[in-house]
Each structure stands twice: as C-alpha cells, then as structure tokens.
SETOR-272215 format. One record per atom (N, C-alpha, C, O): y, x, z. Coordinates in steps of 0.02 Angstrom, whole numbers, plus 50000, padded with zeros to 5 digits. Layout:
YXZ ...
//
This chain:
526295812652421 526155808252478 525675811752527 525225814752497 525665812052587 525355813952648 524915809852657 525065804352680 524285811252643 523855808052658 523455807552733 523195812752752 523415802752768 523275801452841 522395801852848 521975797552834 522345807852871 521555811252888 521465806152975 520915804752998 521905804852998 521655804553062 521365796153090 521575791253059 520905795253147 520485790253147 520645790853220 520955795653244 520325783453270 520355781053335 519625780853342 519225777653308 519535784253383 518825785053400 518685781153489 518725784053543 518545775353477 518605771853533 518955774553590 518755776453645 519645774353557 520235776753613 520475782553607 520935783953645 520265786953564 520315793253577 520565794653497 520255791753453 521035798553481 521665799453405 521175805753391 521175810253433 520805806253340 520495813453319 520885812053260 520995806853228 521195821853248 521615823053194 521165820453105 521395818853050 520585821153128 520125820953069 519395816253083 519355815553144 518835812853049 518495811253062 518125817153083 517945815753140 517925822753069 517525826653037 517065829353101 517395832753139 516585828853115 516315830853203 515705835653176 515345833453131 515555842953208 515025844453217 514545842853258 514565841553318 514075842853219 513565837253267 513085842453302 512905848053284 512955838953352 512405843053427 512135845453380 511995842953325 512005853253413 511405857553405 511315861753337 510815864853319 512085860653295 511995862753238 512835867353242 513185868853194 512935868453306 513505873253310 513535875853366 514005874653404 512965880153383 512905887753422 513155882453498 513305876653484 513185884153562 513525880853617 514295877053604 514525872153633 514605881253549 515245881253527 515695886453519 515895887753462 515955890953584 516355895653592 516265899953528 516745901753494 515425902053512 515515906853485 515865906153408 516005910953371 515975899453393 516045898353328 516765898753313 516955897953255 517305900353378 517985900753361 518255910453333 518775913253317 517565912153340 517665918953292 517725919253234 517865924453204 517585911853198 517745911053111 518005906253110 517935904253052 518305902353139 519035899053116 519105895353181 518715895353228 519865890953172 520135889653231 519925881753244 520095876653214 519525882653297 519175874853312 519615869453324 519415863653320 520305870953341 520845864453306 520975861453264 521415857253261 520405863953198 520585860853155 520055854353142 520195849653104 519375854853185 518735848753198 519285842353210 519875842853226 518905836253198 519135831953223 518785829253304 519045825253343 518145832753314 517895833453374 517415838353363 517285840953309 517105839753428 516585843053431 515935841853487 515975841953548 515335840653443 514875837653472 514305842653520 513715843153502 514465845053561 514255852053614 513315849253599 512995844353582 513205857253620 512495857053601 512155854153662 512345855153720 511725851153649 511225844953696 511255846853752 511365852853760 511185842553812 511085847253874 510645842653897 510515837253870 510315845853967 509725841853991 509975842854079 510495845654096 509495839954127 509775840654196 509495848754224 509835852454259 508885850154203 508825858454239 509055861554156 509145858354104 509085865154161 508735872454092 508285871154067 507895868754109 507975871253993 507465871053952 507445877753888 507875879453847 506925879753900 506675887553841 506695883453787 506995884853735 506275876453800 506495874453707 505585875853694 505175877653736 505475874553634 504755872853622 504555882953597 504915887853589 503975881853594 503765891453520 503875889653486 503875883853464 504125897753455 504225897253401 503665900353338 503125903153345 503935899053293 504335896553244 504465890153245 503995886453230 505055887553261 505325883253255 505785877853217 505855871853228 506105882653165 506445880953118 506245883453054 506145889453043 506145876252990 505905880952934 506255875552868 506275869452868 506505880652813 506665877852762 506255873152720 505775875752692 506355867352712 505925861852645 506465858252616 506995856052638 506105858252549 506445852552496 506655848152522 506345844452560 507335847852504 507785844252512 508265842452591 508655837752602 508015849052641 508135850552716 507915855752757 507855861552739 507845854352794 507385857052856 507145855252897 507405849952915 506625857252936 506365854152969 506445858753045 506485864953044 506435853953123 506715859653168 506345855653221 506305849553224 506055860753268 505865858053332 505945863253395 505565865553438 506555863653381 506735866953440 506845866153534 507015870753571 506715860053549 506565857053605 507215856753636 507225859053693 507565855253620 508215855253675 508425859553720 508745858453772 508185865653692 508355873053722 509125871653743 509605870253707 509115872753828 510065873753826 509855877153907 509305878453930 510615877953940 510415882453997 510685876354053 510795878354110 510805868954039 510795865354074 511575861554094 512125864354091 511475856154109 512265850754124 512935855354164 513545855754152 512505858454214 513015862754262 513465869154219 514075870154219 512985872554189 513395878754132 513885873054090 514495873854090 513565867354057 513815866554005 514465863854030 514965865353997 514565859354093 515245856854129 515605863154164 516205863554178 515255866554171 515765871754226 515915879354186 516465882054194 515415882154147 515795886654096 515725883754031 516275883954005 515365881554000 515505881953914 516015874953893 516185875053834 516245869853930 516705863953910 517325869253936 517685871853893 517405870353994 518065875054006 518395881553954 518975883053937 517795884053941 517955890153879 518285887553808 518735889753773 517875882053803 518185877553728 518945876753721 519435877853686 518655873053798 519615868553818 520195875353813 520805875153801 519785880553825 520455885853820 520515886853765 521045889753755 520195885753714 520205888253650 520545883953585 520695886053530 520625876253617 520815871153564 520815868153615 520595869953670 521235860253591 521275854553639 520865850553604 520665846653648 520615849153555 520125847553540 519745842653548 519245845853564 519525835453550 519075831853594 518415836753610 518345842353586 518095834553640 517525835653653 517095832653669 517225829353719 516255831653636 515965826853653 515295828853702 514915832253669 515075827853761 514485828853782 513905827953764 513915821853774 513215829153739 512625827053711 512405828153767 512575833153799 511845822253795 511445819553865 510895820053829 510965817453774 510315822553839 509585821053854 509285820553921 509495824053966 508935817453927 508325815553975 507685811753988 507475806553962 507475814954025 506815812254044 506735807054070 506195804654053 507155802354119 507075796754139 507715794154140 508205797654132 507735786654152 508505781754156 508775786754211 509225789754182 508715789554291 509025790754319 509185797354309 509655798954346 508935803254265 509135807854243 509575809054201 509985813754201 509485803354150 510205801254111 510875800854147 511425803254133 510655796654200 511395794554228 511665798654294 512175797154325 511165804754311 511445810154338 511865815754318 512275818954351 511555816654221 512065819154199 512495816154160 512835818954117 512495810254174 513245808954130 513695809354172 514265810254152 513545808654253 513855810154336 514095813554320 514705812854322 513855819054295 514085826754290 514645828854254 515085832354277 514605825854178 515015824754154 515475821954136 515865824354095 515565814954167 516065810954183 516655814254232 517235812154228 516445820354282 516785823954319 517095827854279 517695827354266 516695832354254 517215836754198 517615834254168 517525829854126 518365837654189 518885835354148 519175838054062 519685837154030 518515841754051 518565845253970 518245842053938 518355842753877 517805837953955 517435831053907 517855824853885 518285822253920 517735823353840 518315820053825 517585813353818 517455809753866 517255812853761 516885808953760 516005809453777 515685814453762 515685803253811 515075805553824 514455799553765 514465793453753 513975805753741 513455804853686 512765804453714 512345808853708 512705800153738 511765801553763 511355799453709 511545794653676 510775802553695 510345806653644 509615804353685 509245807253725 509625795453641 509095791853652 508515792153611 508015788653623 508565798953534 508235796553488 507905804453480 507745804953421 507765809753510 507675817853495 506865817553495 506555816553547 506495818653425 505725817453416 505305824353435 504705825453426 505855829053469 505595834953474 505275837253549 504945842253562 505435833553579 505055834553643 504665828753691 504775822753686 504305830953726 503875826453739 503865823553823 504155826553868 503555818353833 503785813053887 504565811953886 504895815353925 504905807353843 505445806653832 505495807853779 505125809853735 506465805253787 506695806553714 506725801153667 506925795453682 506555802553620 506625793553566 506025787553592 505925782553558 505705788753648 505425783753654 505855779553692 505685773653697 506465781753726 506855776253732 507525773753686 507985769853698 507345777753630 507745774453577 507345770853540 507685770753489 506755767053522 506525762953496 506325758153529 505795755853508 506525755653573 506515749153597 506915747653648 507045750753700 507165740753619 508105736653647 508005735953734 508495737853766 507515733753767 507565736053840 507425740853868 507435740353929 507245747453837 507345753653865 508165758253851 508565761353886 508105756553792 509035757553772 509295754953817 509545758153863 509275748753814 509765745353870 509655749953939 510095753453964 509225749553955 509065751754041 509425757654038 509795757454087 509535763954002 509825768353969 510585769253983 510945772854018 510655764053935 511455762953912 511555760153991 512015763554016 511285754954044 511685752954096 511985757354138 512565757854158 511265761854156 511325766654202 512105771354181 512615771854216 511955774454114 512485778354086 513135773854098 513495777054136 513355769254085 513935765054100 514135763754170 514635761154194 513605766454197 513705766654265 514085772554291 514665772554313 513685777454284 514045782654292 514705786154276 514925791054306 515075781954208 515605784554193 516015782854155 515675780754109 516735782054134 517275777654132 517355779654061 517715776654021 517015784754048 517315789653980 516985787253929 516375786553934 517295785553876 517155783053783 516265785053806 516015790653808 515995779953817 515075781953813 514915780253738 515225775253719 514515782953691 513925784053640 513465787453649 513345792953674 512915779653600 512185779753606 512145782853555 512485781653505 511695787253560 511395789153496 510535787053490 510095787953532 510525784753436 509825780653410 509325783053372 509335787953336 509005780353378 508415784753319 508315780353261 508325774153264 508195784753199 507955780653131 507285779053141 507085776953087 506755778953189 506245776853179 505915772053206 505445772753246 506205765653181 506145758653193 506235756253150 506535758853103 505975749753149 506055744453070 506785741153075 507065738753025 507105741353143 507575735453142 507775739453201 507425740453251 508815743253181 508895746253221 509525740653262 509785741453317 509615736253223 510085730953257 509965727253326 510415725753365 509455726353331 509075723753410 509545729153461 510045727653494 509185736553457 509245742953496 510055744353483 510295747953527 510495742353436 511085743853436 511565736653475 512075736953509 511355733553464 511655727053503 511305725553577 511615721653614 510835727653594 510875730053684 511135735653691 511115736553752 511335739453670 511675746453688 512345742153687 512345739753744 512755740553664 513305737853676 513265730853710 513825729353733 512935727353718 513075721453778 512775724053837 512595720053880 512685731453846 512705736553921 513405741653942 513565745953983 513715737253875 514455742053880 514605748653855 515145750953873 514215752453814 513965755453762 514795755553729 515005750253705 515215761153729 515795760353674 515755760953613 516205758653578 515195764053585 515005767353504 514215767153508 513775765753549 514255769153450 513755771053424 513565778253377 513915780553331 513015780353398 512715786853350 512265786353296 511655786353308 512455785853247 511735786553203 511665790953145 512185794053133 511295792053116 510565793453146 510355799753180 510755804453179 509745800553211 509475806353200 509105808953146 509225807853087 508495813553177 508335815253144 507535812653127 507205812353179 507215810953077 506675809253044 505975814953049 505955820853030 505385810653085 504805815953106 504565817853025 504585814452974 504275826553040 504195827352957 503715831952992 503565832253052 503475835852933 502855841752948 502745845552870 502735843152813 502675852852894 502455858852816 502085859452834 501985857952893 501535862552790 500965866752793 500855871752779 500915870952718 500655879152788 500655886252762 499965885952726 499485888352756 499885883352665 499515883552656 499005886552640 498455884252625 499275894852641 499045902252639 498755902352717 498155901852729 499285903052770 498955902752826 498535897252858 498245898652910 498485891252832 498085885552835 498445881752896 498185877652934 498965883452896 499265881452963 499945877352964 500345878152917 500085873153011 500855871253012 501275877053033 501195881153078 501945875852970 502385879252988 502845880753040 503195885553051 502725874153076 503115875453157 502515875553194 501985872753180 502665879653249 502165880753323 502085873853348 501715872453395 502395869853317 502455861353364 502285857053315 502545851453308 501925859053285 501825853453210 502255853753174 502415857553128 502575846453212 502875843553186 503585845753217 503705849353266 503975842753178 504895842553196 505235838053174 504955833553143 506125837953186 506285832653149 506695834153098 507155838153106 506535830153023 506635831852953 507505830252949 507655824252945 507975834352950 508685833052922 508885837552864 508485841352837 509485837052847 509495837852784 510105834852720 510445830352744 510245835952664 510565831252615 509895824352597 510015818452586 509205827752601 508875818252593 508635814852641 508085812052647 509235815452688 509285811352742 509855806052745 509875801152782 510365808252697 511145807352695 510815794852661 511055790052690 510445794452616 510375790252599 510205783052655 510495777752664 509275787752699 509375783252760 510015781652802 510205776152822 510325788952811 510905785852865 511595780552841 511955776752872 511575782152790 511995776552757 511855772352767 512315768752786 511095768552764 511015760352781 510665759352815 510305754452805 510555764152883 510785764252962 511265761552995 511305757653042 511845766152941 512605765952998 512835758852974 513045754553013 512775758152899 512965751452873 512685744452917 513015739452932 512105745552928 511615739552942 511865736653020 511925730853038 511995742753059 512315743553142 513085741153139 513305736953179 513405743453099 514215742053075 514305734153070 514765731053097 513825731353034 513895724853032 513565720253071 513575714153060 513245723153121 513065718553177 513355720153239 513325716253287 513675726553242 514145726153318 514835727753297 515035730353245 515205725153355 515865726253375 516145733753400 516705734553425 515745737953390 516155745753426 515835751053375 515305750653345 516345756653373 516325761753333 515635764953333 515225765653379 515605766853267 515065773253243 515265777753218 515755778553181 514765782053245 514895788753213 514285792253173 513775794653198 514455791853105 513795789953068 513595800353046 514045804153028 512955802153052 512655807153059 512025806253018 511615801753029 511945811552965 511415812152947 511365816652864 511335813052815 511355822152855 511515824452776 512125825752748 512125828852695 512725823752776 513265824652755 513465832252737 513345836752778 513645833152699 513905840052676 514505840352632 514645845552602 514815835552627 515375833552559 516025828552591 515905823752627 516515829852577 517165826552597 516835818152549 516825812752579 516635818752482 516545813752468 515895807752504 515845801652499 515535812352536 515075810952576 515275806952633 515045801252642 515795810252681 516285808452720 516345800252725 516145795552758 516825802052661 517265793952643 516735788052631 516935782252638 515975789352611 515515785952591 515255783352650 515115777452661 515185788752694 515105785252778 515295779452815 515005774652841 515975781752809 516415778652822 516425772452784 516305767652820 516535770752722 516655766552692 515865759952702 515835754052687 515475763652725 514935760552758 514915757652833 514525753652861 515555761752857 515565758352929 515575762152977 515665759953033 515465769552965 515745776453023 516435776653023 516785777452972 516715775753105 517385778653106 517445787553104 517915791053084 516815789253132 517065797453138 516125799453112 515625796653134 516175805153061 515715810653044 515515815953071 515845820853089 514705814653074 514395819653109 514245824553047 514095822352991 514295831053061 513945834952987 513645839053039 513895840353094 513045841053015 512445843353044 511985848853012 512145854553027 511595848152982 511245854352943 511635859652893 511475865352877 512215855652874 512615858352832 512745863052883 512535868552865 513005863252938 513315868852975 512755875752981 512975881552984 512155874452982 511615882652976 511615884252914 511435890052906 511795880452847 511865885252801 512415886952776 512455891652736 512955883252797 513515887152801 514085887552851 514555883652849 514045891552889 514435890052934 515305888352940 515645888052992 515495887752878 516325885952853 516085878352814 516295876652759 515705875052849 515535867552812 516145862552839 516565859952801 516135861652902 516735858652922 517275860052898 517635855652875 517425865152899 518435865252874 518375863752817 518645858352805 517985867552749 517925865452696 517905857852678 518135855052629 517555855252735 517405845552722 518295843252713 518625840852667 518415845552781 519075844152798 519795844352753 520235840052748 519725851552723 520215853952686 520045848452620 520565845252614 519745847052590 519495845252527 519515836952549 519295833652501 519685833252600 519775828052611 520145826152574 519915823052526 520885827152577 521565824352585 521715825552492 522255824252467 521165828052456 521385828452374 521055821452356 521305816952322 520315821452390 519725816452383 519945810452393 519605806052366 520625807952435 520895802952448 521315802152411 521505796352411 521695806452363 522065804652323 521775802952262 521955797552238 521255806952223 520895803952176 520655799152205 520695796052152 520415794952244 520045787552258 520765781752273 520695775752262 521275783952293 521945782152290 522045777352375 522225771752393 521725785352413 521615781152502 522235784652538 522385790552534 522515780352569 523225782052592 522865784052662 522995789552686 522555780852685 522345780852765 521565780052764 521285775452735 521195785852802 520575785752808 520375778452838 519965774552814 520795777552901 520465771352942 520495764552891 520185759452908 520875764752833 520975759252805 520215756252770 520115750752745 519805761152777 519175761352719 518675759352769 518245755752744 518605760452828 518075760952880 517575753752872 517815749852912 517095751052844 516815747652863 516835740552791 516675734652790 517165746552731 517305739452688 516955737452639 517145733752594 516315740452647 515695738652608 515225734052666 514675731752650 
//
C-alpha cells in the first residue's frame, strides 16, 4: 500500500509535511549541493529583516545538554536580496513551496516587508517571526502579548493575499490569548514554537559562553514544550500549524502532528546533520505502516 505523505497547508498541497525551519538551513541554495530540495515538503528561508543585519559577536553558537544554545541576531543581507536573488535561485532549483521568515522592528516594518514579499512571485507562503529572543528593541516582545500580535498580524494581512503565519513565542503562560488574536486579524496559520531564553557559563573563563549572554535554547529538550504548545493552540483555533521545536525523528513528526501540526518544522537537527530532512522523510512512509496510517492528514489534530 502507498502510503500518502502529503498535507494542505492552508491552501497550498506540500508533497510531505516535513519543512526546514528558518535559520537552520544556510539561505537555502547552498544546500541543493547535497540533495535535491524537491524532495522538502517546504522550505522555511532564512529570516530576513527590512535593511541588512551583521547579526550579534561572536561566539554565538554553543553546544549544551540536551541542545544548543544560539544568538545569532538575525544576521541576513536583507528583504530585497532575499526576494530578488535568493527566492529566484531556489525557484530554479525545485518548485518547491517556499516560505518567507519576516522580522522586525516595528508594526510598519513588518508590513513593509511582507509588501515585499507578497510581490515576489517565488514565495509561496508568508511567516512573520513575532517571537526571536535574540535581538533587541523588538522581536518577541511582540509575541507575548495578544494586542501587539494582533497590531502585527493586521498590518501583515494587510499587506498581502498570500497563506500569512504567525510565529509565536513559548514565553508566556497562556499562548491561546496571542494565538486567537493572530487569527481574528486574519492570520492563516500558525508557528510554534520558538526558541526558549537559556545561558552557559565557561566556568574556566568565568564567563558566558555567548558574547550576548544569553541566546535561545533549541534542541531535542525542546521537542516536549512544543508539543503542548502546538497541542494547546490546535485546540483553540480554527487554522493550521506548523508545529516547530526538537524534532529530529519521522516518529517525532507523526507525534506533532497527531497533536495538531499540519506541517513540521525541523530545526537544530539540520546543524548536526545536514541529511536530517530527507532521512525524516524517507523513514516516514515505513513509520506509517507500523502505526497502520494510510494518510498523514488523517492523524492531524486527534489527540
């Protein structure tokens, strides 16, 4: 029996759930030098902002139990590269969905670049990135609270016709408020989670291990919060998620999902190995036969 990998991602047929998530797969292009990016079920382009950003000092990225921890600042070379060469380069390379990641500094910076990208015709879907603990004035301070989301989410709905997702932050007591004004602003989906504020210490050098303190903690013991994140959001709104956080396992996948993600973000898994996706992918369609799942979408949401 043929087992059916593929899911509706608010409108949009991805062959697979399986999405690399922002910032954990190089701009993109370069990653079609080790396998053929037709085989993603999307791809979640690395963050962009309205000018260029260097991104925070480094050391920036450092290994801990049970993750890592990263504060790399939203280093990218800006909305204009990312719509006018790096979405075009992809599109030549796979048809692929493609998803935009939005950061910004204010509501109207948000909704200048989602302008931007609503124009590009190689974006398929747009992700604004309400919840990023790594940089400062902005960022998750308008993902923790339901009338700044909202103000957020309007502007962005404003600007553009295309599948919009919020992405949220885990650091709130109660993410249902902030997920249910994101969608009564017209919000098509949802993102969850990010990533969780953490901090090392060198305790030889007496110092924090990142130049920035702190960063944000992802990882496999992250995979537990986002489960009853995505679960908790699943059952209080009406529009898709795309649940993110630790995933590294096809069985992981289906657990998402079966919590209430239509489509998977995998994320840290991709810096330590960079064949995490296809592997998720390939190893799906056995994982559904031992659990005895004819159709991924059949499972979405049934816990």
């Amino acid at each position: 029996m043929v087992r059916d990998t593929s899911v509706n991602l608010a409108g949009i047929r991805l062959k697979n759930p399986v999405v690399p998530a922002s910032g954990t797969f190089g701009l993109g292009p370069e990653m079609a030098a080790y396998y053929d990016l037709g085989r993603l079920g999307a791809i979640a382009l690395k963050g962009t902002t309205l000018e260029p950003r260097f991104g925070n000092p480094t050391p920036r990225i450092a290994e801990c139990t049970g993750g890592l921890l990263n504060a790399v600042g939203l280093q990218n070379p800006g909305i204009d590269v990312l719509t006018g060469e790096t979405a075009p380069k992809i599109r030549a390379l796979c048809d692929t969905p493609l998803i935009a990641n939005i950061s910004g500094f204010s509501v109207e910076e948000y909704g200048i670049c989602c302008e931007k990208a609503d124009r590009c015709p190689e974006i398929d879907i747009i992700e604004v990135n309400i919840s990023c603990p790594n940089v400062h004035n902005g960022g998750m301070a308008f993902g923790t609270d339901p009338e700044a989301a909202a103000a957020v989410a309007r502007r962005a709905r404003k600007a553009t016709g295309k599948p919009l997702f919020i992405k949220l932050s885990p650091n709130v007591s109660d993410i249902v408020p902030i997920a249910r004004a994101c969608e009564d602003e017209g919000a098509d989906g949802i993102t969850l989670i990010n990533t969780l504020p953490g901090m090392r210490i060198d305790i030889r050098r007496r110092k924090p291990v990142l130049a920035n303190r702190t960063g944000g903690f992802s990882g496999p013991a992250l995979f537990p919060v986002a489960l009853r994140f995505v679960n908790q959001a699943a059952s209080a709104c009406h529009i898709p998620i795309m649940g993110c956080g630790g995933v590294s396992s096809a069985e992981e996948v289906i657990e998402m999902m079966m919590a209430g993600a239509t489509a998977v973000q995998v994320g840290s898994a991709n810096l330590k190995n960079p064949f995490a996706c296809p592997e998720i992918i390939d190893a799906l369609p056995s994982v559904m036969e031992e659990l005895g799942i004819e159709k991924l979408e059949d499972i979405i949401g049934i816990v």
